[in-house]
C-alpha positions as CSV (number, residue, x, y, z in Angstrom):
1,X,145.4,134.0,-130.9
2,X,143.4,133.2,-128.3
3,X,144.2,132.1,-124.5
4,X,143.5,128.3,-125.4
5,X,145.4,127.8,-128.3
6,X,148.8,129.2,-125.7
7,X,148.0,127.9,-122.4
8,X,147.2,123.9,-123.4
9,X,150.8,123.5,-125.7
10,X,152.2,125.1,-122.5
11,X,150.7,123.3,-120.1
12,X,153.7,121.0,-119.4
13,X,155.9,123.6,-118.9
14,X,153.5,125.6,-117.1
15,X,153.1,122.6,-114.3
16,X,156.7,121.5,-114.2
17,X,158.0,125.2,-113.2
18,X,155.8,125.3,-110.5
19,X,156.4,122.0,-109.3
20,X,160.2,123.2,-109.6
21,X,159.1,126.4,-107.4
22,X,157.8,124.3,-105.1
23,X,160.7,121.9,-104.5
24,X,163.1,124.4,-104.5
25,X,161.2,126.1,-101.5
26,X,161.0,122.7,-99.6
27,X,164.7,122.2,-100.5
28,X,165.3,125.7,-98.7
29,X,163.6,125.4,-95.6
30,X,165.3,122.3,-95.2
31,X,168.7,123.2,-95.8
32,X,167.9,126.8,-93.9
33,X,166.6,124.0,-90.6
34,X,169.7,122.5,-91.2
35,X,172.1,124.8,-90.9
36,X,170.0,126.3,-87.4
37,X,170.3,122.8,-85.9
38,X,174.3,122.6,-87.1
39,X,175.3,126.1,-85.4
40,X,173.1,125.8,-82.5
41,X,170.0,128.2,-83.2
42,X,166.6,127.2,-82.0
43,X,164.5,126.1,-84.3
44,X,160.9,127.6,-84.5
45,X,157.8,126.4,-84.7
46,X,154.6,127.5,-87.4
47,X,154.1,130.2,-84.9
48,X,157.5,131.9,-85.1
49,X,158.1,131.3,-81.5
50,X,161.5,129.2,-80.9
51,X,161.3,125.9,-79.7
52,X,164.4,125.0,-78.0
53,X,165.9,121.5,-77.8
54,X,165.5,119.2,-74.7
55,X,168.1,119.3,-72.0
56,X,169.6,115.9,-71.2
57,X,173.0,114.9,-69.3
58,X,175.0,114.6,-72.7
59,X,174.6,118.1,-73.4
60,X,175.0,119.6,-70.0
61,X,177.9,117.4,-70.0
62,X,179.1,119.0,-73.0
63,X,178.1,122.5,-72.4
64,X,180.7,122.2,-69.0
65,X,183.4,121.3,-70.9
66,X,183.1,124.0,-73.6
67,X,182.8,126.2,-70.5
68,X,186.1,124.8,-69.3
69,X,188.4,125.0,-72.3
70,X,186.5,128.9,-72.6
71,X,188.2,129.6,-69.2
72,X,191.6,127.6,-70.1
73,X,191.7,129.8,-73.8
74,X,191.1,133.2,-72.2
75,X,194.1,132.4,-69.4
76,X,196.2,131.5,-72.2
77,X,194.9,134.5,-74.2
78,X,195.9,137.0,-71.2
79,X,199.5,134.9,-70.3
80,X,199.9,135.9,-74.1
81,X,199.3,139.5,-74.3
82,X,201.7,139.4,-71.1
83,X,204.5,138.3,-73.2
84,X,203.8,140.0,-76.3
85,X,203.6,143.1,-73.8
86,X,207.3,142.2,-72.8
87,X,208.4,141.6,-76.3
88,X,206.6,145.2,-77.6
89,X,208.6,146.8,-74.8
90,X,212.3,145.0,-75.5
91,X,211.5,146.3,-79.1
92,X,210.4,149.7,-78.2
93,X,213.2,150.3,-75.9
94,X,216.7,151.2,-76.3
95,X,219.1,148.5,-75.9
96,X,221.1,150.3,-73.3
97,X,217.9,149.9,-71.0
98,X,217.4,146.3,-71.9
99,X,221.2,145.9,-71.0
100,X,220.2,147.6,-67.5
101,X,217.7,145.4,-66.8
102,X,219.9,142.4,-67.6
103,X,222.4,143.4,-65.3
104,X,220.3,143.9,-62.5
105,X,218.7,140.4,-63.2
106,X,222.2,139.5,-63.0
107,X,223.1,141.2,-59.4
108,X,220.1,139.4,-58.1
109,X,220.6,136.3,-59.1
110,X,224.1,136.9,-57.2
């Protein structure tokens, strides 16, 4: 059997799977671009060096307000461990010192 007789029957299937490989790698790098431009990583050019989007006063805009609700989550965060700090230590104690602590509470407020 010689290389002829295989190859040309073949040929169809030859050119379609690597016009399959190819689409599937165009298909990739898109979806891979995608996904960097959805979470916020730069995007690079043929070089490999990262080309980072252009600054305007929508996203500065929007960059300050993440920055404010970060601040408002971590205050909340800590005012949180506070209590869960109290709670750990009502738990953890014996209720005869819990019952102190009442009573003085109490006294003051007298």
């Amino acid at each position: 059997m010689d290389a002829k007789s295989y190859i040309i029957p073949n040929l169809p299937w030859i050119i379609g799977g690597g016009m399959l490989l190819g689409a599937s790698a165009i298909l990739g790098w898109i979806f891979t671009t995608w996904l960097r431009v959805r979470n916020g990583y730069p995007l690079e050019s043929s070089r490999g060096k990262p080309i980072y989007p252009q600054r305007n006063e929508e996203t500065v805009a929007r960059v300050k307000l993440l920055t404010q609700e970060n601040g408002q989550l971590r205050a909340e965060l800590g005012a949180i461990k506070d209590r869960l700090a109290n709670v750990e230590r009502i738990v953890t104690d014996g209720g005869v010192l819990l019952g102190q602590e009442i009573e003085t509470l109490r006294d003051r407020a007298n």
